[in-house]
C-alpha positions as CSV (number, residue, x, y, z in Angstrom):
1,X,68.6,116.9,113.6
2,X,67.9,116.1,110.1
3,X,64.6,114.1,109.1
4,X,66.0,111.5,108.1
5,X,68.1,111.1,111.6
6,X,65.0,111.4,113.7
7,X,62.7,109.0,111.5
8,X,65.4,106.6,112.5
9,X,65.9,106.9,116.1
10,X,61.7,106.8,116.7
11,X,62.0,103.3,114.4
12,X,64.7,102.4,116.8
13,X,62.1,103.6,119.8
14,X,59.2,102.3,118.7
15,X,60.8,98.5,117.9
16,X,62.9,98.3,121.3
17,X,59.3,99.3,123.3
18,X,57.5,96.4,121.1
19,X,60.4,93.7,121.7
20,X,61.4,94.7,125.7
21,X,58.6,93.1,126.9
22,X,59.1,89.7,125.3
23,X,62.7,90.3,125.7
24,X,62.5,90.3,128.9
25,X,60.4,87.6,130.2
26,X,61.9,85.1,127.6
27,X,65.8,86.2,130.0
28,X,63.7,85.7,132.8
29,X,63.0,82.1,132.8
30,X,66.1,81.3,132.7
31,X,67.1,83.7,135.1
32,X,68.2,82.0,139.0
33,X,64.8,82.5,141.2
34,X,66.5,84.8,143.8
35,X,67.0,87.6,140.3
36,X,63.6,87.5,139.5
37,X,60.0,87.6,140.8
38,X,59.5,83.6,141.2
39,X,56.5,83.7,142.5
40,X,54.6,82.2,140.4
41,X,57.1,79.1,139.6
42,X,54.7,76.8,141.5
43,X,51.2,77.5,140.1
44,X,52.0,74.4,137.5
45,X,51.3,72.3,140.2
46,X,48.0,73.4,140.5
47,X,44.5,71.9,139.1
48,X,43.2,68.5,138.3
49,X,44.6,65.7,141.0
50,X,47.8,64.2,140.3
51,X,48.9,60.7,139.9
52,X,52.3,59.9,141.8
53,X,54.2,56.9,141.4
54,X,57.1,56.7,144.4
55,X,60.0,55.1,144.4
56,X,61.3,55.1,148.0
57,X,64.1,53.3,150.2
58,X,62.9,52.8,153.5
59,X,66.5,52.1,155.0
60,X,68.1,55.8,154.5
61,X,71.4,56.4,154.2
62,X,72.5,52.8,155.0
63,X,73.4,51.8,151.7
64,X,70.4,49.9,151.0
65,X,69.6,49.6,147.3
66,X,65.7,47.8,148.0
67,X,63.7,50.4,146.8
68,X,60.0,50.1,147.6
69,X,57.3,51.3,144.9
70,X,54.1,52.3,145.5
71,X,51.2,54.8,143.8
72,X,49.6,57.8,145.6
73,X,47.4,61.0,145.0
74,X,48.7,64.2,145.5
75,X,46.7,67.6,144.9
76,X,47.9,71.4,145.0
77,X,45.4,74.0,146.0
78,X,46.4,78.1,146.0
79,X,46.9,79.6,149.1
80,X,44.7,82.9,149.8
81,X,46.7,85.8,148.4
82,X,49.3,84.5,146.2
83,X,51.0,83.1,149.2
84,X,51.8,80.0,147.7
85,X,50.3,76.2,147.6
86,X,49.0,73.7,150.2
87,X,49.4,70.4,149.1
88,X,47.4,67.4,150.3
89,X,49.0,64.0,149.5
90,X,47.5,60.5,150.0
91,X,48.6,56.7,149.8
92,X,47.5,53.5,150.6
93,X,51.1,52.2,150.9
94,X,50.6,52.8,155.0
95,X,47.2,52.9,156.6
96,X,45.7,56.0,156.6
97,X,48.5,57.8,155.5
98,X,48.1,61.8,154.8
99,X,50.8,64.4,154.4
100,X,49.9,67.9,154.2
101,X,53.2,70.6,152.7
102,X,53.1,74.5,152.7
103,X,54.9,75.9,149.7
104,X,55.3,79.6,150.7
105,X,56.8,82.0,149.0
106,X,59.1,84.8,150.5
107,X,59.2,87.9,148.3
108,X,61.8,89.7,150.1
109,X,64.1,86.9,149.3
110,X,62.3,85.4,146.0
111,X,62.8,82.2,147.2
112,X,60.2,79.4,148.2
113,X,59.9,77.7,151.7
114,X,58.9,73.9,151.6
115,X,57.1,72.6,154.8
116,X,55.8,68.9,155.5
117,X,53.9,67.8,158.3
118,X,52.4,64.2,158.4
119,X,50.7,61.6,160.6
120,X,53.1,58.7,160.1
121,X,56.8,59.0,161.4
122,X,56.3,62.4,162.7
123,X,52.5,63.2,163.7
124,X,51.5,66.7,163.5
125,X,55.4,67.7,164.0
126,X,56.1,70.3,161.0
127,X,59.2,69.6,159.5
128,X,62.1,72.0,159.0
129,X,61.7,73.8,155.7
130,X,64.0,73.1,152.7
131,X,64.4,76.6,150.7
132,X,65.0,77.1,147.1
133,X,63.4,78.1,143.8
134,X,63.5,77.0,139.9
135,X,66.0,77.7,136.7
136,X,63.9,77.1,133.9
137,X,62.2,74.1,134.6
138,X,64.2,72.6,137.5
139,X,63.9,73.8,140.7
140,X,66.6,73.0,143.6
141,X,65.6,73.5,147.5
142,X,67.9,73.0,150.4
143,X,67.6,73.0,154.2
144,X,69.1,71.4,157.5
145,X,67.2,68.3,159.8
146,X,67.9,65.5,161.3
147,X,67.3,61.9,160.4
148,X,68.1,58.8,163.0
149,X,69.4,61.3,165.8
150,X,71.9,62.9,163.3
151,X,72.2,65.9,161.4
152,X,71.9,65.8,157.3
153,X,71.7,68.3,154.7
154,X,68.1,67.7,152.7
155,X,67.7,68.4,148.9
156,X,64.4,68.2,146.9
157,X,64.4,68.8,143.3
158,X,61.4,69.6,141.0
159,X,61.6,68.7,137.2
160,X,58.7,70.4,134.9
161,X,58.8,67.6,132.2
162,X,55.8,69.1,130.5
163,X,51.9,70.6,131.6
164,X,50.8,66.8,132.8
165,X,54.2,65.2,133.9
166,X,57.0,66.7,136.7
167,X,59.0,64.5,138.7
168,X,60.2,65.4,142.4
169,X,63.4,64.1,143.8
170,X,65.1,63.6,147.7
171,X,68.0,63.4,148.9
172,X,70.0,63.0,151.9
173,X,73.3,64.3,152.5
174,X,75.3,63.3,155.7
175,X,78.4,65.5,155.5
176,X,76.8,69.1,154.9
177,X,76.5,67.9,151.0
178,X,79.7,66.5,150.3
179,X,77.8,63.0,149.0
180,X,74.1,62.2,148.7
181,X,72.0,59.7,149.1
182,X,68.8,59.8,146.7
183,X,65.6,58.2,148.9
184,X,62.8,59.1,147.2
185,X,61.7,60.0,143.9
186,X,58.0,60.6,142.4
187,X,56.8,60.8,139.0
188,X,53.8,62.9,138.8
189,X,51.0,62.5,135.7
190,X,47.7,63.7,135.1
């Protein structure tokens, strides 16, 4: 192979080895969850205490458009071994209201598991999970429960809006997600 030829091909070498790495990591974030390693798609939530403003309708899936606003605290702390987050969130809204959630991640399927337990409505009952993971900076979970005796389809969605503001959304679907009702919605700051 001529001088020339091989000078070439180690440019080509050396240039693709210096631009894989940032190559690849700038497809992955855009990349669905369940194609790549997602496990750390959560760890923004972690840190300093967040300030949560809800917007909430207390009659579900009745039509009701009388939202109820109120302001809570909500902190994420990292799970022992990168297992994910437990989050502790507090409001004043109802008397000693607490709600604890497990955000655990499975890395067989690359996908998170979203689990809430609280002493209001449901006391110490953990709830069934809702399942998902992030594109980009939204992240959709998904999962089967019941509400008022019935079943529905629930769907949370987390928006990264920047490093101090994300908003989390709920909703409730009826007819295995044919329509949805939105019931909930928090805008986080800090």
């Amino acid at each position: 192979m001529p001088i020339k030829t091989r000078l070439a091909v180690a440019a080509i070498t050396l240039l693709l080895s210096a631009v894989t790495p940032w190559v690849s990591h700038a497809a992955q974030t855009d990349m669905p969850a369940a194609a790549r390693d997602s496990s750390r798609d959560l760890d923004f939530l972690r840190g300093s205490p967040w300030h949560v403003h809800n917007r909430q309708l207390p009659k579900r899936l009745a039509g009701s458009h009388d939202w109820v606003e109120f302001d809570a605290t909500d902190e994420f702390i990292a799970l022992p071994g990168n297992l994910g987050n437990e989050e502790h969130y507090r409001t004043d809204h109802w008397k000693d209201f607490v709600s604890v959630a497990f955000q655990l991640y499975n890395p067989k399927t690359r996908q998170w598991n979203e689990y809430f337990v609280e002493n209001r409505s449901a006391p110490g009952v953990l709830q069934p999970p809702v399942t998902g993971g992030f594109t980009g900076d939204v992240g959709h979970f998904e999962g089967q429960d019941t509400y008022a005796g019935k079943p529905i389809t629930v769907r949370t969605t987390w928006r990264r809006l920047g490093p101090n503001h994300v908003t989390w959304e709920q909703a409730f679907s009826p007819d295995g997600g044919k329509s949805w009702e939105t019931n909930w919605t928090m805008d986080f700051t800090r």
